[in-house]
Biopython code that builds the backbone (N, CA, C, O; Angstrom):
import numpy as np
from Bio.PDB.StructureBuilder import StructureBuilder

atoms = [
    (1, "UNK", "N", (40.915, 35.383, -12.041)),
    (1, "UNK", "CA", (39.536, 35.519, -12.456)),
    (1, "UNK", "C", (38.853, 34.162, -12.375)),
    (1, "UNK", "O", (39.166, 33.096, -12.904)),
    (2, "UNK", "N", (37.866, 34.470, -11.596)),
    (2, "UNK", "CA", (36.737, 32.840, -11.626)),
    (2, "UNK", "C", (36.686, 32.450, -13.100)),
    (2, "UNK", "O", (37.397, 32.886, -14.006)),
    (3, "UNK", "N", (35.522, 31.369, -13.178)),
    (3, "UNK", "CA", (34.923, 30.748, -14.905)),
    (3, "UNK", "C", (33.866, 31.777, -14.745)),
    (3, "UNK", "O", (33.671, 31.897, -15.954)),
    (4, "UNK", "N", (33.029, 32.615, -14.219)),
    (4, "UNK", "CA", (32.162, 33.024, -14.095)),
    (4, "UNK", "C", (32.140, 34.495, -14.622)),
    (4, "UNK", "O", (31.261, 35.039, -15.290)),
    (5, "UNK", "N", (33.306, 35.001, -14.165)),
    (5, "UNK", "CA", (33.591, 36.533, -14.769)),
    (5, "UNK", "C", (34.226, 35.763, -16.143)),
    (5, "UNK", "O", (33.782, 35.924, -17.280)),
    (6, "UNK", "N", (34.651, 35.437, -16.007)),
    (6, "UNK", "CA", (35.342, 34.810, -17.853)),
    (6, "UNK", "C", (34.297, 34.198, -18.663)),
    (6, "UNK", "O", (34.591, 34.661, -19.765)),
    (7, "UNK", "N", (33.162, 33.388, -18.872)),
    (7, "UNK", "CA", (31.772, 33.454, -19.178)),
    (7, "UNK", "C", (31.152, 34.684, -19.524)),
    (7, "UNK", "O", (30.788, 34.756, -20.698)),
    (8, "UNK", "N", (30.823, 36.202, -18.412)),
    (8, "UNK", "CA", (30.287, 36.701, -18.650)),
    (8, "UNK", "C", (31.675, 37.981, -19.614)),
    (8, "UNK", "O", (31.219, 39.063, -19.984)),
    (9, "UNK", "N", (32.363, 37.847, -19.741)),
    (9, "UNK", "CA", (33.509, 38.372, -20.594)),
    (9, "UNK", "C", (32.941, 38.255, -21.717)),
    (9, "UNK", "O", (32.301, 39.169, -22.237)),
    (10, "UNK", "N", (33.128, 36.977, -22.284)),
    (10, "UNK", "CA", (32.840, 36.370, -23.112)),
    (10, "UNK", "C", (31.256, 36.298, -24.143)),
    (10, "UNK", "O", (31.077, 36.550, -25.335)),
    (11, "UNK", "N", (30.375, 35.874, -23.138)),
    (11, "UNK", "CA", (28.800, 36.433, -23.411)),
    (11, "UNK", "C", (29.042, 38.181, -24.074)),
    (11, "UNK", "O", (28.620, 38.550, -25.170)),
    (12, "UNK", "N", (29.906, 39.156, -22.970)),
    (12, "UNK", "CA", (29.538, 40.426, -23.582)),
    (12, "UNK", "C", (30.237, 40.553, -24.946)),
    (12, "UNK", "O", (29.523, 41.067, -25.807)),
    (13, "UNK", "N", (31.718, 40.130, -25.411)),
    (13, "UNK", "CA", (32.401, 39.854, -26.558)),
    (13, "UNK", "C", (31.693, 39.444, -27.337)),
    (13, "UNK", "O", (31.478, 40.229, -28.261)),
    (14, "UNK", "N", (30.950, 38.031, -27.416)),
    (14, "UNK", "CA", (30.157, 37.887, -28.376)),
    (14, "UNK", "C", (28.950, 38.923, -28.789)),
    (14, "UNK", "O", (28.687, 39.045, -29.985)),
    (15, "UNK", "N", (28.260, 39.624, -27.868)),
    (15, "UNK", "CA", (26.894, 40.247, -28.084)),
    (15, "UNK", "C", (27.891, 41.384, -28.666)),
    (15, "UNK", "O", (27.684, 41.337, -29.879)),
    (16, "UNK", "N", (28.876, 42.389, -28.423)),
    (16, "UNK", "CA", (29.890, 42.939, -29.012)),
    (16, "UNK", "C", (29.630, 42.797, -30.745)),
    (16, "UNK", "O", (28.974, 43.473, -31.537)),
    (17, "UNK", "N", (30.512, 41.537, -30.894)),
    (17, "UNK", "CA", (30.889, 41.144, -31.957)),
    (17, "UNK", "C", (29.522, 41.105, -32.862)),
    (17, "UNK", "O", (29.630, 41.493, -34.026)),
    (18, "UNK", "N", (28.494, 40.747, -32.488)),
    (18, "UNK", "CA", (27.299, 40.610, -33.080)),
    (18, "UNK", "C", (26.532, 42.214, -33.632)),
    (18, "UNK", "O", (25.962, 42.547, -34.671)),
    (19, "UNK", "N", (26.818, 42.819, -32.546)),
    (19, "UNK", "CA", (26.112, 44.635, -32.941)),
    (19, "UNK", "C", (27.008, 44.823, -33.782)),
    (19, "UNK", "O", (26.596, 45.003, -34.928)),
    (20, "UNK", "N", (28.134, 44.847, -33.624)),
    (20, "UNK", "CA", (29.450, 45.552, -34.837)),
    (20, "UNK", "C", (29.057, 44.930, -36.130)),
    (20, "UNK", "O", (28.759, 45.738, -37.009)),
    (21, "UNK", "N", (28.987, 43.560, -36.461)),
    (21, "UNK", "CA", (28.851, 42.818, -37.431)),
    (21, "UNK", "C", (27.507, 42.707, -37.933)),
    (21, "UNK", "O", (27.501, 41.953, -38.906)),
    (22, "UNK", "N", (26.020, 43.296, -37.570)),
    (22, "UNK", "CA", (24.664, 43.006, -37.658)),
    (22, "UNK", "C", (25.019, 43.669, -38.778)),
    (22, "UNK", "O", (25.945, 44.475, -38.693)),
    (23, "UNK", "N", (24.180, 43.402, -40.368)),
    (23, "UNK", "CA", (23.867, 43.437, -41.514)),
    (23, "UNK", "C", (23.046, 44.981, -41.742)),
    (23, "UNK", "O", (21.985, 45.319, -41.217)),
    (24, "UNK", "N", (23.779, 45.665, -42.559)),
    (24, "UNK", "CA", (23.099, 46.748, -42.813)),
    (24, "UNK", "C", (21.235, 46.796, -44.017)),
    (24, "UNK", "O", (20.817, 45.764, -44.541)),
    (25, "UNK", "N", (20.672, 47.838, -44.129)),
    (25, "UNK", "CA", (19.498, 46.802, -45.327)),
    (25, "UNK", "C", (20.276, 46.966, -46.675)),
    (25, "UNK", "O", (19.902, 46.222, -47.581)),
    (26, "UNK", "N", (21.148, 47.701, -46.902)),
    (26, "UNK", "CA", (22.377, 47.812, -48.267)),
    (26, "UNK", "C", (22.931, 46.562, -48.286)),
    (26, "UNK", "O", (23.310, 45.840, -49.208)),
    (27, "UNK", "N", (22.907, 46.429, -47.006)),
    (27, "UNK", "CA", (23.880, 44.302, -47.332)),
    (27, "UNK", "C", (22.911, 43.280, -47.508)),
    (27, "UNK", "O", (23.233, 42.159, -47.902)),
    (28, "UNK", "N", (22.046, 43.517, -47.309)),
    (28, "UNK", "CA", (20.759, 42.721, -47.554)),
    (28, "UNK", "C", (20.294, 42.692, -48.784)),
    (28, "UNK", "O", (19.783, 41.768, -49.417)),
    (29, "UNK", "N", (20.538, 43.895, -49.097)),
    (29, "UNK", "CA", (19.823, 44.202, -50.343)),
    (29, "UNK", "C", (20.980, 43.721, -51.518)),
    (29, "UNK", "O", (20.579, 43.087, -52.494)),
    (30, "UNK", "N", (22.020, 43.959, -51.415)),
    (30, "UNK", "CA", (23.538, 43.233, -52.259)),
    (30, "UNK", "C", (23.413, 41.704, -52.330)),
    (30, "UNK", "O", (23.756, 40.963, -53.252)),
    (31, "UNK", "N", (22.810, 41.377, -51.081)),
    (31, "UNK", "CA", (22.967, 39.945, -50.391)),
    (31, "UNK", "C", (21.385, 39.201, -51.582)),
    (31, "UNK", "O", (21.485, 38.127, -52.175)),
    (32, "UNK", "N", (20.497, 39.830, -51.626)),
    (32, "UNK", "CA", (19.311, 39.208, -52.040)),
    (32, "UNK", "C", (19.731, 39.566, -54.020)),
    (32, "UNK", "O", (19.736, 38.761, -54.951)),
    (33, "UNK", "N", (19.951, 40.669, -54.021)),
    (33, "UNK", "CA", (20.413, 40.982, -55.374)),
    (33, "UNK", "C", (21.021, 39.713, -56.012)),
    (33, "UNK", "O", (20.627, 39.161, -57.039)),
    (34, "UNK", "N", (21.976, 39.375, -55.278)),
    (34, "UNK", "CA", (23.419, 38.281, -56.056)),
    (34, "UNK", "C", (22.789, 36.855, -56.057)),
    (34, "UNK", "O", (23.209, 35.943, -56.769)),
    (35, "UNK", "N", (21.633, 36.737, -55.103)),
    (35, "UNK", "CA", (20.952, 35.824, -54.999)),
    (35, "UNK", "C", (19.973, 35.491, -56.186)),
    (35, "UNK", "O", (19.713, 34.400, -56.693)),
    (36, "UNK", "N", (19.601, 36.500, -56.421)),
    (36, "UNK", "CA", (18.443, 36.458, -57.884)),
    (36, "UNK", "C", (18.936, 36.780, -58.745)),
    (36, "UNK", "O", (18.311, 36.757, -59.805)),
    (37, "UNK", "N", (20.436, 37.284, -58.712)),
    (37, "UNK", "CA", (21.041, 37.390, -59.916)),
    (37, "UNK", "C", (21.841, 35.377, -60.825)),
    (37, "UNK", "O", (22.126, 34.987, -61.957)),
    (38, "UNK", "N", (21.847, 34.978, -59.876)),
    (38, "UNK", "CA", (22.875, 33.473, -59.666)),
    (38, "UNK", "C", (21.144, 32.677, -60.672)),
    (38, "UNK", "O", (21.139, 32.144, -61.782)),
    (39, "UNK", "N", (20.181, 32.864, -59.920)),
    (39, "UNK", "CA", (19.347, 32.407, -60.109)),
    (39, "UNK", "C", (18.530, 32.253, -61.660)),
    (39, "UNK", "O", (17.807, 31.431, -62.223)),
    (40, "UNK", "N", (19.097, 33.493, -61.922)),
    (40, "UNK", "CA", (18.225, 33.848, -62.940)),
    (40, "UNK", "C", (19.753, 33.431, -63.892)),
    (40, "UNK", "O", (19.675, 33.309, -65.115)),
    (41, "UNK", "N", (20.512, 33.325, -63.473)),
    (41, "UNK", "CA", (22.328, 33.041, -64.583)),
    (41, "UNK", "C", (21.737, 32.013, -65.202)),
    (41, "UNK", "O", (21.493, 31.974, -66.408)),
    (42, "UNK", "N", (21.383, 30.775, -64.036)),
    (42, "UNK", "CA", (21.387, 29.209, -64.179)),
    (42, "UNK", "C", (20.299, 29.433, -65.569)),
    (42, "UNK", "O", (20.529, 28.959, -66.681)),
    (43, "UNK", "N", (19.443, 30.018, -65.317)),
    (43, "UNK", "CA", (18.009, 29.878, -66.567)),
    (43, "UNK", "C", (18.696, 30.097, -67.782)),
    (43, "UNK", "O", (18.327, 29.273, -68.619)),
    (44, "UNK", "N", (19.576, 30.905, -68.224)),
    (44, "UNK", "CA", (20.360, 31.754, -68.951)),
    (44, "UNK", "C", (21.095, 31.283, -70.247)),
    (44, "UNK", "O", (21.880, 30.339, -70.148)),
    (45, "UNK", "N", (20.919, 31.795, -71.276)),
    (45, "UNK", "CA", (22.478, 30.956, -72.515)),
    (45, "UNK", "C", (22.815, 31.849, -72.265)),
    (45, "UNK", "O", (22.251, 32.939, -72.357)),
    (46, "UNK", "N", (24.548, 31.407, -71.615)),
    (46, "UNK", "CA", (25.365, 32.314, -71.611)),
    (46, "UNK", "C", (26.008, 33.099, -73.036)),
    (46, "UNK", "O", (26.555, 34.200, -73.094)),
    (47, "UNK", "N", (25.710, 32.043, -74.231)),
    (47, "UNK", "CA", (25.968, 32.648, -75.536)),
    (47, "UNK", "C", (25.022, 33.207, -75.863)),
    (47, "UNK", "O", (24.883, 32.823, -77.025)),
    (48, "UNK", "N", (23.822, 34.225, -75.541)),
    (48, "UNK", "CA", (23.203, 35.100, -76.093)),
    (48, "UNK", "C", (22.382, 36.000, -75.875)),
    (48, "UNK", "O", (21.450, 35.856, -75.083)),
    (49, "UNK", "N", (22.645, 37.280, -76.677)),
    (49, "UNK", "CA", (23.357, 38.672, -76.798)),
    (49, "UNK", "C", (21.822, 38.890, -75.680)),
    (49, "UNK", "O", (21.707, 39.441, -74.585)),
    (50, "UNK", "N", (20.793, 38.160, -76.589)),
    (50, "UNK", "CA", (19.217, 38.994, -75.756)),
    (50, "UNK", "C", (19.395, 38.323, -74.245)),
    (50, "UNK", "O", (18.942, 38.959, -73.294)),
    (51, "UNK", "N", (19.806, 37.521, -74.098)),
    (51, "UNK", "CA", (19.925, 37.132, -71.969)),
    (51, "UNK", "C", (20.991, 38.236, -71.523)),
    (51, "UNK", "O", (21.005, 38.787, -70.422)),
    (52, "UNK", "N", (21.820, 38.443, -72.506)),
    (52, "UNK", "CA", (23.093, 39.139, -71.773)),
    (52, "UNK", "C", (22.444, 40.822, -71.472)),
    (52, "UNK", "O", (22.944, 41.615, -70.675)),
    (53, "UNK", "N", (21.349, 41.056, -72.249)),
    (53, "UNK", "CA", (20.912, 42.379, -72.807)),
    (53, "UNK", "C", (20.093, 42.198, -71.166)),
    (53, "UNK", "O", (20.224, 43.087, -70.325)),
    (54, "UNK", "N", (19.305, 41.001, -70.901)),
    (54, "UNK", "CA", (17.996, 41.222, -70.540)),
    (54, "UNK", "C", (18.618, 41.145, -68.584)),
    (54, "UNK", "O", (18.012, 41.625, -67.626)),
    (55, "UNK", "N", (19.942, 40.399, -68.555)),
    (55, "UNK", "CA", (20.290, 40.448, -67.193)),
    (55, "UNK", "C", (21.184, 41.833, -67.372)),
    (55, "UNK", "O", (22.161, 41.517, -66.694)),
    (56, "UNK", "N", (21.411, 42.915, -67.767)),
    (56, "UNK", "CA", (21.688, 43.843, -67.377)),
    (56, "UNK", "C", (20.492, 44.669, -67.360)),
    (56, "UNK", "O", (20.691, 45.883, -67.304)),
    (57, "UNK", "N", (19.593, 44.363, -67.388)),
    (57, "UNK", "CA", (18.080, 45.892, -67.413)),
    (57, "UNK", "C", (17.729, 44.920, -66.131)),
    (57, "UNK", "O", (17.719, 45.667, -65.152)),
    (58, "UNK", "N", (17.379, 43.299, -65.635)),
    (58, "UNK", "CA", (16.866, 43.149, -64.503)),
    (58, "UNK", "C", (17.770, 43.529, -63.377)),
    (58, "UNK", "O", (17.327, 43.779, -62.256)),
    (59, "UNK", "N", (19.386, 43.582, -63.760)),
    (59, "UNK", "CA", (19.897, 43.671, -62.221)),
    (59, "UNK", "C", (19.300, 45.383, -61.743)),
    (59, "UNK", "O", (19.120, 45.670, -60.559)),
    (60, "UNK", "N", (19.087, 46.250, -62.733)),
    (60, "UNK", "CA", (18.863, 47.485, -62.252)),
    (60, "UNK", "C", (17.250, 47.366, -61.457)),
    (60, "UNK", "O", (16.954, 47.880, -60.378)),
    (61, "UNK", "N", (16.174, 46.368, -62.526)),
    (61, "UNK", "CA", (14.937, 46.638, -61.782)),
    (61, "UNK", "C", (14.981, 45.807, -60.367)),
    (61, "UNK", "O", (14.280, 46.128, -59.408)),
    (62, "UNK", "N", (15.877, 44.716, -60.356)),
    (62, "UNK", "CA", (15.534, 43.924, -58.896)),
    (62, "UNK", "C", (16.341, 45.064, -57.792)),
    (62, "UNK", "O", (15.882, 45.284, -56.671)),
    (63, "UNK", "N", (17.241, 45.537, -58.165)),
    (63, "UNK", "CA", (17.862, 46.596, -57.353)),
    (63, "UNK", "C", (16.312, 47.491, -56.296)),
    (63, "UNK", "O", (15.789, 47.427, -55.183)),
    (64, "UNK", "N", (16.187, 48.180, -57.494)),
    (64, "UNK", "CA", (14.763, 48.529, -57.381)),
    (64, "UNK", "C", (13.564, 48.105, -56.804)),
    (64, "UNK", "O", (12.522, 48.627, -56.407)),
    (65, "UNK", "N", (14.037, 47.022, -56.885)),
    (65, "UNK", "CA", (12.556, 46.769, -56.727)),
    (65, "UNK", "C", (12.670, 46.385, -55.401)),
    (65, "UNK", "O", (11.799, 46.883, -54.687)),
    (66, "UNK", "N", (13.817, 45.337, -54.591)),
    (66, "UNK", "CA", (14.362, 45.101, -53.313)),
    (66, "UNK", "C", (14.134, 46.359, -52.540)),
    (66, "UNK", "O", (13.156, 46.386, -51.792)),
    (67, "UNK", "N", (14.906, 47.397, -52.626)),
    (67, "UNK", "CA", (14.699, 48.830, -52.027)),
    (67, "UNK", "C", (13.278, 49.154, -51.668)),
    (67, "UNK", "O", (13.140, 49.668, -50.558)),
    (68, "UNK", "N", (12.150, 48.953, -52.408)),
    (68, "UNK", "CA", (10.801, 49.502, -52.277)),
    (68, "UNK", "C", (9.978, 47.939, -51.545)),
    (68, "UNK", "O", (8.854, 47.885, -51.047)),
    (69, "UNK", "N", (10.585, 47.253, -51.640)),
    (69, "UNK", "CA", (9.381, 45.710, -51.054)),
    (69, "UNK", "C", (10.447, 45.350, -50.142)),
    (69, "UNK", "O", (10.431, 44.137, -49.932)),
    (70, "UNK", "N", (11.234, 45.872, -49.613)),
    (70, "UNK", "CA", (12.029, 45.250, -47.975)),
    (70, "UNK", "C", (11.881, 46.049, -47.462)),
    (70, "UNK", "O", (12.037, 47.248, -47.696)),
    (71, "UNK", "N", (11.289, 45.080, -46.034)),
    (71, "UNK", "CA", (10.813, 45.589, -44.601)),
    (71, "UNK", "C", (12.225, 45.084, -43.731)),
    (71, "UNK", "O", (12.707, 43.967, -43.919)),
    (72, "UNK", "N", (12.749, 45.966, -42.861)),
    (72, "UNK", "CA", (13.192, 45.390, -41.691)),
    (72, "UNK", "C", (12.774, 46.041, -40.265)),
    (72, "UNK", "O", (12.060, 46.943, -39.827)),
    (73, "UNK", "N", (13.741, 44.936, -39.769)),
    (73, "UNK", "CA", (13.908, 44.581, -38.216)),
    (73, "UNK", "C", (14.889, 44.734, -37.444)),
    (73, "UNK", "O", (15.373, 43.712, -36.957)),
    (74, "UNK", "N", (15.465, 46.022, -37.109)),
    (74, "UNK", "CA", (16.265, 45.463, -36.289)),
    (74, "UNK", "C", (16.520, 45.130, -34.974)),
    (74, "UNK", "O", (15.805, 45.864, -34.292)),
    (75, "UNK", "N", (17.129, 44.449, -34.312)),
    (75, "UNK", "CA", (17.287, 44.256, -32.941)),
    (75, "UNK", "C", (18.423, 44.166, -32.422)),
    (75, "UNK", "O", (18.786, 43.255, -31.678)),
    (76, "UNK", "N", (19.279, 45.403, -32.888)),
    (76, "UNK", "CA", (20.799, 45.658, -32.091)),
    (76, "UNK", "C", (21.538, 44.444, -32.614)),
    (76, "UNK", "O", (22.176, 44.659, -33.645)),
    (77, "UNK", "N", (21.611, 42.691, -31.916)),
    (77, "UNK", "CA", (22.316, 42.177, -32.192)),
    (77, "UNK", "C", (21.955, 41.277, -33.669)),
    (77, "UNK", "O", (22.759, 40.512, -34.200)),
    (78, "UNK", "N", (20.784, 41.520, -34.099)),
    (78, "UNK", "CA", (20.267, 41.156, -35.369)),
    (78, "UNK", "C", (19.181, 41.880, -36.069)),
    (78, "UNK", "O", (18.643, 42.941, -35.750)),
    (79, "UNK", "N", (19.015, 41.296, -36.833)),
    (79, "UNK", "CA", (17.893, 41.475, -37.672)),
    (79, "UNK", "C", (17.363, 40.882, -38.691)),
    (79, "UNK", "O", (18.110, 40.210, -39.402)),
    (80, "UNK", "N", (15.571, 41.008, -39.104)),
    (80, "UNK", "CA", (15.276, 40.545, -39.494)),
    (80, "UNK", "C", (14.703, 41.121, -40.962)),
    (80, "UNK", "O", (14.211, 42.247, -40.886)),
    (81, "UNK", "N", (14.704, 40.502, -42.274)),
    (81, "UNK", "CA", (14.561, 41.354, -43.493)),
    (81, "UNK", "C", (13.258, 40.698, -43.936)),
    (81, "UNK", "O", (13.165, 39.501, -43.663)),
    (82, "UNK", "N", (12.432, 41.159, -44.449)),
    (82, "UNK", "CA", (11.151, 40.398, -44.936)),
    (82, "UNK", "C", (10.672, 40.792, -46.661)),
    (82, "UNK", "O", (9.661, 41.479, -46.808)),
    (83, "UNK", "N", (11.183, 40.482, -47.477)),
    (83, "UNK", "CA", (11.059, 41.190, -49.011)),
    (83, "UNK", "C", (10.062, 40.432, -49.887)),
    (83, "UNK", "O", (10.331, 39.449, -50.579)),
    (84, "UNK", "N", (8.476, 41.225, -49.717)),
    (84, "UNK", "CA", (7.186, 40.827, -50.534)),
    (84, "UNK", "C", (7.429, 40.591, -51.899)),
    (84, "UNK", "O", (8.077, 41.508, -52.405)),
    (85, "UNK", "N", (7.136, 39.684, -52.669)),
    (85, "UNK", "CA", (7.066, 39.251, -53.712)),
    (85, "UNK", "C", (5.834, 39.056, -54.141)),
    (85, "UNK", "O", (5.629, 37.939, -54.616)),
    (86, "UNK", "N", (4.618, 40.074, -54.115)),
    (86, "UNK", "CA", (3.329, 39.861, -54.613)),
    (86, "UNK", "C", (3.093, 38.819, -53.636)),
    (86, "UNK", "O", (3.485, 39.019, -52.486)),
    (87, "UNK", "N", (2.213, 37.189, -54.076)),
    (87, "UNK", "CA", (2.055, 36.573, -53.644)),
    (87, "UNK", "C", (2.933, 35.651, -53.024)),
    (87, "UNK", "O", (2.450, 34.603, -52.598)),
    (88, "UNK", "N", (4.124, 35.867, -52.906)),
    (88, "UNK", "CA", (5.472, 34.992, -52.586)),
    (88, "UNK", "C", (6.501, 36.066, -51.385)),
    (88, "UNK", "O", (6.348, 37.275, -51.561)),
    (89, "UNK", "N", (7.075, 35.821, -50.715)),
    (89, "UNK", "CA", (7.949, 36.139, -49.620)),
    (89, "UNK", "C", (9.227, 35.915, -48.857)),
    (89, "UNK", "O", (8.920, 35.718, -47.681)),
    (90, "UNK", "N", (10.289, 35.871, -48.996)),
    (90, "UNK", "CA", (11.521, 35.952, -48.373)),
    (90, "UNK", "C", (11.467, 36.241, -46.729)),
    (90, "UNK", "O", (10.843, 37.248, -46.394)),
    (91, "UNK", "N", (11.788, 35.815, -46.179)),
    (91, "UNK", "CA", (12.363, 36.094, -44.618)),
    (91, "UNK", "C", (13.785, 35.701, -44.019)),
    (91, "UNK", "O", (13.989, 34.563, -43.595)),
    (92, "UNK", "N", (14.867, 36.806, -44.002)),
    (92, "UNK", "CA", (16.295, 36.362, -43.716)),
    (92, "UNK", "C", (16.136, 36.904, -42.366)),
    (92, "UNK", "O", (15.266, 37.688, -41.986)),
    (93, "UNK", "N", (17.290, 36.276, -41.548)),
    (93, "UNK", "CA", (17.464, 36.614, -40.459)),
    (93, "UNK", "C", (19.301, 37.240, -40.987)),
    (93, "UNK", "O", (19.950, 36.561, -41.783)),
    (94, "UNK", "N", (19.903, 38.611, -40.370)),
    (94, "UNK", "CA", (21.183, 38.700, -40.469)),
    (94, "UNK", "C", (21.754, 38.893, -39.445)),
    (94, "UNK", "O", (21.452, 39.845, -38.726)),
    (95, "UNK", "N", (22.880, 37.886, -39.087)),
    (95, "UNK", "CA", (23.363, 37.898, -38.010)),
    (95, "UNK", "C", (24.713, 38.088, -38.467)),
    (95, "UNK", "O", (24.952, 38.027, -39.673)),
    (96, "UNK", "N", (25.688, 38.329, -37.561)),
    (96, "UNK", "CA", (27.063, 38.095, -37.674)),
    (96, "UNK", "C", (27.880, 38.221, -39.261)),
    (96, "UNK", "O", (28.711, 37.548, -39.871)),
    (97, "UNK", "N", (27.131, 39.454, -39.497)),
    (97, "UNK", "CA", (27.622, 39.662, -41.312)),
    (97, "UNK", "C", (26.995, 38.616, -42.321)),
    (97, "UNK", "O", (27.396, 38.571, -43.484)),
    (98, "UNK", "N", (26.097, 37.858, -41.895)),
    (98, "UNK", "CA", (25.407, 36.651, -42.817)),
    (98, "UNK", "C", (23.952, 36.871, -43.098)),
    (98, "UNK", "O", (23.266, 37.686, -42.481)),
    (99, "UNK", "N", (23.490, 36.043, -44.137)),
    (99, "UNK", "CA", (22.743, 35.742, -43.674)),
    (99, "UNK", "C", (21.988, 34.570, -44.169)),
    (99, "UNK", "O", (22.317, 33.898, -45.146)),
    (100, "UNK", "N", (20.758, 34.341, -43.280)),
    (100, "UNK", "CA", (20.012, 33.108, -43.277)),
    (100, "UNK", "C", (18.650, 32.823, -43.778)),
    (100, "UNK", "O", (17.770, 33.019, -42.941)),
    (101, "UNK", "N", (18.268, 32.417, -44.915)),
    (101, "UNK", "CA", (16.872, 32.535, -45.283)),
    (101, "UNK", "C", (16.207, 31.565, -44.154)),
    (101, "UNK", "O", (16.648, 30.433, -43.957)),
    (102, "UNK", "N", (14.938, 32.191, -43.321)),
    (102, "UNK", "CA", (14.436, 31.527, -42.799)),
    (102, "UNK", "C", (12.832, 31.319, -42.888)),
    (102, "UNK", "O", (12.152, 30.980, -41.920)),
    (103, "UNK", "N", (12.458, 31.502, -43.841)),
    (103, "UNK", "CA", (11.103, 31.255, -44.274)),
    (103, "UNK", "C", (10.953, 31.710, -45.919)),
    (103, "UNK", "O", (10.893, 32.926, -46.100)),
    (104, "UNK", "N", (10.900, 30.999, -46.906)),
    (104, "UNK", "CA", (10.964, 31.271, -48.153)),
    (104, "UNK", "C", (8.840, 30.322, -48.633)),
    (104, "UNK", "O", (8.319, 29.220, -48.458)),
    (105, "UNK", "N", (8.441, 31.603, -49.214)),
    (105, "UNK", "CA", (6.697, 31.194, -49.756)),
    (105, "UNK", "C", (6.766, 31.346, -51.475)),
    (105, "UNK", "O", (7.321, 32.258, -52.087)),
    (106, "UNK", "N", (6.146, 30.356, -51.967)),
    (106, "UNK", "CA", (5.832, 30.759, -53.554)),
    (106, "UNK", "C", (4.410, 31.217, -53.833)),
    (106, "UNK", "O", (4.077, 31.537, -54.974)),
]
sb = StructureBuilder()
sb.init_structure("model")
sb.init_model(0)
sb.init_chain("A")
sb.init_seg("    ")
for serial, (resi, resn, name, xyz) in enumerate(atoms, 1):
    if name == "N":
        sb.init_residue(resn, " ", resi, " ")
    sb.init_atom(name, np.array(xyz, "f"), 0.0, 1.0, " ", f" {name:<3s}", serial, name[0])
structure = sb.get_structure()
């Protein structure tokens, strides 16, 4: 085999590997969840009862609320997630089971 058929082997393996592995909006939505969940920990006393009370009623509304304000995109070997925050905005790109915030607005 030339470098040339082994290149284009390779090119198709990767684009392969990329459709199999592109991010479902359930992984996005897990993915942004754990994200605002971490976020909102740090603010948090972990010793008390009303934070402990108040991060189990938000993980259900951000659940919620992700589901109804994410837009996607897909494009076979990716995609793109866009989740409105009123005046503020998220933009991930998910590639390869990941993903990448690529435009974050307050």
């Amino acid at each position: 085999m030339n470098k040339l058929n082994i290149f284009i082997l390779c090119i198709i393996a990767v684009m392969l590997i990329a459709i199999f592995t592109n991010p479902s909006r359930q992984d996005y939505i897990n993915w942004a969840q754990d994200v605002a969940e971490q976020e909102m920990a740090q603010e948090m006393d972990p010793n008390s009862i009303l934070d402990s009370i108040t991060g189990l009623v938000s993980r259900s509304i951000i659940n919620n609320y992700l589901h109804t304000s994410t837009k996607l995109s897909n494009y076979l070997f990716f995609s793109i997630y866009r989740t409105d925050f009123g005046d503020a905005y998220i933009v991930a790109l998910g590639i390869f089971g990941h993903f990448i915030v690529l435009n974050m607005a307050n």
